[in-house]
C-alpha positions in Angstrom: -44.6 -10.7 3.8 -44.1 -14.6 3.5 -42.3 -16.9 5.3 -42.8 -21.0 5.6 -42.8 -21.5 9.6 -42.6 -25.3 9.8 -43.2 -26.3 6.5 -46.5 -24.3 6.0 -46.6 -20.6 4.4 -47.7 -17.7 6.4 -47.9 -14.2 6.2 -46.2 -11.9 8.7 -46.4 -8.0 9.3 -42.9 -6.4 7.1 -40.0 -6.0 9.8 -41.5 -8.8 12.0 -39.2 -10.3 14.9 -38.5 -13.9 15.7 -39.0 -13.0 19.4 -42.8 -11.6 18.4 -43.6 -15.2 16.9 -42.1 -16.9 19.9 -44.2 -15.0 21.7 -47.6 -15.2 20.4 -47.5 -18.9 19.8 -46.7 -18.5 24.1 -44.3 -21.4 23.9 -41.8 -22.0 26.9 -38.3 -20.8 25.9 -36.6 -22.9 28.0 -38.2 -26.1 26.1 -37.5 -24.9 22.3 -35.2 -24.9 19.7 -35.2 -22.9 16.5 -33.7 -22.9 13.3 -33.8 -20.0 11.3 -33.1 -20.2 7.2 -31.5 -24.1 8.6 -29.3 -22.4 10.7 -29.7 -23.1 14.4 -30.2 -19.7 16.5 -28.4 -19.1 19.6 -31.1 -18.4 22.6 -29.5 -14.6 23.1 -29.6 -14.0 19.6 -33.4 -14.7 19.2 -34.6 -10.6 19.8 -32.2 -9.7 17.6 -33.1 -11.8 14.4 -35.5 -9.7 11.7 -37.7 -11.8 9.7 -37.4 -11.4 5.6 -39.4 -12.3 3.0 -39.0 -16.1 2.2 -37.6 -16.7 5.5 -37.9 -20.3 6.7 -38.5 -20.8 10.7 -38.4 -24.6 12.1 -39.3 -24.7 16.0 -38.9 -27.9 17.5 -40.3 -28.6 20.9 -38.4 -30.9 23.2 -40.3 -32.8 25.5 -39.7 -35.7 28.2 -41.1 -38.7 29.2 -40.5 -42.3 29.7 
């Protein structure tokens, strides 16, 4: 299936987890925040979100410096 994953199409396996892309791009959860159809998602909700067809994902990386 397709979804747009910040701002560029991909294609995912059917009944495809948030948590499984969070995963495999091995990004540090503590550092992250993700919006999910432009809807902010919750940290504890993040295993239980299943990805849909036409789904859009925005993960935004927050990072220090000075």
């Amino acid at each position: 299936m397709k979804i747009t994953f910040n701002g560029k199409k991909m294609e995912i396996n059917t009944g495809g987890k948030l948590i499984d892309i969070i995963g495999k791009l091995c990004l540090d959860q503590n550092s992250i925040v993700i919006e999910h159809n432009y809807k902010i998602i919750n940290k504890k909700d993040w295993d239980r979100i299943v990805l849909n067809e036409n789904d859009n994902i925005e993960i935004l990386e927050l990072v220090g410096g000075g």
